[in-house]
C-alpha positions as CSV (number, residue, x, y, z in Angstrom):
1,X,101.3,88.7,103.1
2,X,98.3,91.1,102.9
3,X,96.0,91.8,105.6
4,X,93.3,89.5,104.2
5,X,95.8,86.5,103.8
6,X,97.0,86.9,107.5
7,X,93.3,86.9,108.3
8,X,92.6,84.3,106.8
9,X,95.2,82.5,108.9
10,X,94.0,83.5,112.0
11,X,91.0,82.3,111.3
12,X,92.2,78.8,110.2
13,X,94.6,78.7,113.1
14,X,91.8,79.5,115.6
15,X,90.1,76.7,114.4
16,X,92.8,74.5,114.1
17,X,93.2,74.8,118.1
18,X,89.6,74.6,118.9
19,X,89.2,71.2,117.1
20,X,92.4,69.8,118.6
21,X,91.5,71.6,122.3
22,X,87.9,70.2,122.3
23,X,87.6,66.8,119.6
24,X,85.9,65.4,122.5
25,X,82.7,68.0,123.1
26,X,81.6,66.5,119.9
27,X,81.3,62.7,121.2
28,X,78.8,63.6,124.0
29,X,77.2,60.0,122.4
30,X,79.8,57.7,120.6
31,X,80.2,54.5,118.5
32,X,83.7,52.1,119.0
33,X,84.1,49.6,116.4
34,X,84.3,46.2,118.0
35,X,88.0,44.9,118.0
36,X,88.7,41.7,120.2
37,X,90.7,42.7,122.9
38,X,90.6,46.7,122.1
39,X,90.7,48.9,125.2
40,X,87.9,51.5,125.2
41,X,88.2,54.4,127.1
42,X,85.1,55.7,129.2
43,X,84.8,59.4,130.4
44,X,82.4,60.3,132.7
45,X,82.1,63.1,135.2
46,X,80.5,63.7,138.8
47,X,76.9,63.9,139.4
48,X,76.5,62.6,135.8
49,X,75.7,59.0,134.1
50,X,77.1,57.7,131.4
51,X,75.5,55.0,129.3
52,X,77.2,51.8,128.1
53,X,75.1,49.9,125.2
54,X,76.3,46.5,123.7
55,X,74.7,44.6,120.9
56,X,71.2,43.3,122.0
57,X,72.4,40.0,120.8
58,X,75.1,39.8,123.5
59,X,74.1,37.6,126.2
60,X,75.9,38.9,129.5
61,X,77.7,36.3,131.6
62,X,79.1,38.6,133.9
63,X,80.9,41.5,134.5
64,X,83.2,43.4,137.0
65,X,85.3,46.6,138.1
66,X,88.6,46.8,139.8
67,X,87.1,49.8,142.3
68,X,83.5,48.8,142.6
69,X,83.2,50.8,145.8
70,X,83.6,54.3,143.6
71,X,81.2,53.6,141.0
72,X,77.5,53.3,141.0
73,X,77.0,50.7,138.6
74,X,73.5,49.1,137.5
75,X,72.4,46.9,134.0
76,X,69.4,46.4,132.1
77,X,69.6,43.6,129.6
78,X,72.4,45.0,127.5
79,X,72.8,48.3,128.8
80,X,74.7,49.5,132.1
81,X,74.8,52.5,133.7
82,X,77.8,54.1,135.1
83,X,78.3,57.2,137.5
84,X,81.8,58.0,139.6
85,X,81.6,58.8,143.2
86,X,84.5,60.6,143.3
87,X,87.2,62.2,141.8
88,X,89.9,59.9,141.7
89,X,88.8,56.7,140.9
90,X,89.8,56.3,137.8
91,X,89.4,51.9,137.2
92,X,88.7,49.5,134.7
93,X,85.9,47.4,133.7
94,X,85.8,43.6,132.0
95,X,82.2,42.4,130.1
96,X,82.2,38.7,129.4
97,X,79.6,37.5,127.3
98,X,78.8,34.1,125.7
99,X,80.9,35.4,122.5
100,X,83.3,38.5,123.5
101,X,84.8,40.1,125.8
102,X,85.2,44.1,126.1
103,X,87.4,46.1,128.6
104,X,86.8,49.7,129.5
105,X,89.2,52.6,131.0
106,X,86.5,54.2,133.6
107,X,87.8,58.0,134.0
108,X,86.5,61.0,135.8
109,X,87.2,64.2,134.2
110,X,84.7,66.1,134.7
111,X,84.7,67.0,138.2
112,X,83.9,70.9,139.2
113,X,81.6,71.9,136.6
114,X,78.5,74.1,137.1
115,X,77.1,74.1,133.7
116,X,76.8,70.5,131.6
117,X,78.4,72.4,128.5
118,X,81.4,72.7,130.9
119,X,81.5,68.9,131.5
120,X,81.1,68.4,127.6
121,X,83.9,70.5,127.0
122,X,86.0,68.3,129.6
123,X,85.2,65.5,126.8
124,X,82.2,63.3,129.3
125,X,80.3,60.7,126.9
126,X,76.9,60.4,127.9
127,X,76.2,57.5,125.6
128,X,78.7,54.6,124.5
129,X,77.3,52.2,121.6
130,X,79.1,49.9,119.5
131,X,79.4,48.9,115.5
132,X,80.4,45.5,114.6
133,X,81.6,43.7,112.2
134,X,79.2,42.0,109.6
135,X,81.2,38.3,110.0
136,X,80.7,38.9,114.0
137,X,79.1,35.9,115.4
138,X,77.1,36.1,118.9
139,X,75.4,33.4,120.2
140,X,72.9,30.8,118.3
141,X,69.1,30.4,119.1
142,X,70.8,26.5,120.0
143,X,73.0,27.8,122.6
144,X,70.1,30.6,124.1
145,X,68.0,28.0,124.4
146,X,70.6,26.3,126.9
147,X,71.0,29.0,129.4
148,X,68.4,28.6,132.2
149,X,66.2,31.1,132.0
150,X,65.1,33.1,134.5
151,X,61.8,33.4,136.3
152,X,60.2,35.2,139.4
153,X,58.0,32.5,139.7
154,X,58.0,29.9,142.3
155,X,58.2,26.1,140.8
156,X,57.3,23.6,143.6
157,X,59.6,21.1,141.3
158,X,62.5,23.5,142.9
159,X,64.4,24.0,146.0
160,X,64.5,27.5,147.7
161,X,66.8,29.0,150.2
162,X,64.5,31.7,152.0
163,X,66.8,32.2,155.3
164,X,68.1,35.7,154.5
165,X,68.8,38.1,157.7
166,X,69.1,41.7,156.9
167,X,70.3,45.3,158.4
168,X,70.0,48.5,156.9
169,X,71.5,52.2,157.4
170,X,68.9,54.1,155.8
171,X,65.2,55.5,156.8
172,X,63.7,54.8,153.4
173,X,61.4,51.8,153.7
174,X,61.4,51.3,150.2
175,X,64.8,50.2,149.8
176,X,64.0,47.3,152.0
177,X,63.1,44.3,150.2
178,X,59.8,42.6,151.0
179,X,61.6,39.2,150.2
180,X,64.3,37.5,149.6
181,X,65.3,34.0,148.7
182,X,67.5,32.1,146.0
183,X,67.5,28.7,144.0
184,X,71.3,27.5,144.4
185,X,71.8,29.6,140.9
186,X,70.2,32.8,141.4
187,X,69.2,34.8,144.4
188,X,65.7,37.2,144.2
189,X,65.5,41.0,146.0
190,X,62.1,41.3,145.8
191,X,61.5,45.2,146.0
192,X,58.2,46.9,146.9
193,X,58.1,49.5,143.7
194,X,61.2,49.3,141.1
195,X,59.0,51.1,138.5
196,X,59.3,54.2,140.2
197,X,62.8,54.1,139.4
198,X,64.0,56.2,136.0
199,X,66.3,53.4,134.0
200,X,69.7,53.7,135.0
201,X,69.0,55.0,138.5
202,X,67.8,51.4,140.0
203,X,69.7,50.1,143.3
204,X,72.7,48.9,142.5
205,X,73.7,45.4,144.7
206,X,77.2,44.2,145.1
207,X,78.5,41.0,146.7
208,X,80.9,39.6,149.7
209,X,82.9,37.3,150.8
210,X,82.6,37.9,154.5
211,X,80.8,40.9,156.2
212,X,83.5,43.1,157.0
213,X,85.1,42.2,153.2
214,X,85.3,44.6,150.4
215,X,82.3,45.1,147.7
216,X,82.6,43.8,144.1
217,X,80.2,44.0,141.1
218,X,77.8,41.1,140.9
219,X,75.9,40.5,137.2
220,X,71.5,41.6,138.1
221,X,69.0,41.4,135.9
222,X,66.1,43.6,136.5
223,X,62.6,41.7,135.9
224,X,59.3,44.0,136.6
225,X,60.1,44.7,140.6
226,X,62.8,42.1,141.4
227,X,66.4,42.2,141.1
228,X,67.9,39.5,140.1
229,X,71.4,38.6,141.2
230,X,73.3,35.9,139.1
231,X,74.6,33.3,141.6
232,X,74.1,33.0,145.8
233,X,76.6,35.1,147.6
234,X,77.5,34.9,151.7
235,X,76.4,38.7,151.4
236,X,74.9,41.0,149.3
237,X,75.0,44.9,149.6
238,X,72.3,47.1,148.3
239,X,73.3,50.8,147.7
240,X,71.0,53.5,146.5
241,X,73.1,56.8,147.1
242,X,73.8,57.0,150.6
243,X,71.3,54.6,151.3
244,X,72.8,51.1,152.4
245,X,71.1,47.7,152.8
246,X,73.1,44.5,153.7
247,X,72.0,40.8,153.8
248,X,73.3,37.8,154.9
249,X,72.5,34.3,153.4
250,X,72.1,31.8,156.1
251,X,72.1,28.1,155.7
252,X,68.3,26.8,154.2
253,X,65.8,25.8,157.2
């Protein structure tokens, strides 16, 4: 072999172990085919959020992680945002909507980088979207029209809980609602200034059972500056980083 051949080789087989060392620096943002029943993997890093984007013709029943306490999770309409909060909490996460269901793999593997080309490297998606079939079905304009929708606005044809009690950990007045109150299908967080908020970094809220009882994902819909938290709940938690507020639903006065 002459010294260009064995080049030539090298050259090949460098690239040959960079593309199977690094597939994943090249799906920073990356489209799964829908499959029913298809596991799709998620890989996110520290200090870093990762974007989840369904079809905008999904309509979201709910949705839940098995370790909501080590994600900060948040939606908007179709699209949720997802950042670890530590290194090993590696979970899953199940989407139900009206038609389909997904399942994720959430994994952390980027975890001690100090440049983001470092965290690419490690193979962290920054945006997940979806293709779909073109005989898919998602729901009919019949069956939207049968979901309640959902409004801000008080109706006086329409009973409201407004004994809610809350305590708070954190200094920041802003993350203290100005009101809160349900109608026996949805419960409103009334906030003082959402807009202030980049997407994707809004307050994330999670339920309980009981006050001293483990957090899990509740479905919110964000609506100008209230969230909007699919069913009533003993207790709701509202996290923003460190920042913690908790309320308790009391029986209506």
């Amino acid at each position: 072999m002459n010294r260009l051949s064995k080049h030539c080789l090298a050259v090949i087989l460098h690239a040959a172990i960079i593309g199977v060392a690094l597939p994943a620096s090249a799906q920073v943002v990356q489209q799964y085919e829908y499959e029913p029943d298809r596991i799709y993997e998620v890989r996110t890093g520290l200090g870093i959020t990762t974007q989840i984007e369904l079809s905008p013709n999904e309509k979201i029943l709910d949705f839940s992680t098995g370790f909501s306490a080590g994600w900060d999770l948040t939606r908007r309409e179709n699209v949720f945002y997802l950042k670890p909060k530590n290194v090993d909490v590696d979970t899953n996460m199940v989407i139900r909507t009206a038609t389909h269901s997904y399942i994720f793999e959430l994994k952390v593997v980027a975890t001690d980088w100090t440049a983001l080309s470092q965290a690419k490297q490690a193979g962290v998606q920054y945006k997940i979207t979806f293709a779909y079939p073109n005989d898919i079905e998602f729901v009919s304009e019949a069956d939207e029209k049968s979901v309640p929708q959902l409004s801000t606005k008080l109706d006086k044809d329409r009973r409201y809980n407004f004994n809610y009690d809350y305590s708070t950990r954190t200094k920041q007045a802003w993350l203290i609602p100005t009101n809160v109150y349900d109608d026996g299908q949805f419960t409103y967080v009334k906030m003082s200034d959402l807009k202030a908020f980049p997407t994707g970094n809004f307050p994330a809220v999670f339920g309980r059972e009981r006050e001293g009882s483990e957090d899990f994902v509740v479905n919110t819909t964000v609506e100008n500056n209230t969230l909007i938290v699919h069913g009533t709940y003993p207790f709701l938690v509202i996290r923003h980083g460190k920042n913690v507020v908790g309320l308790r639903r009391n029986k209506a006065q």
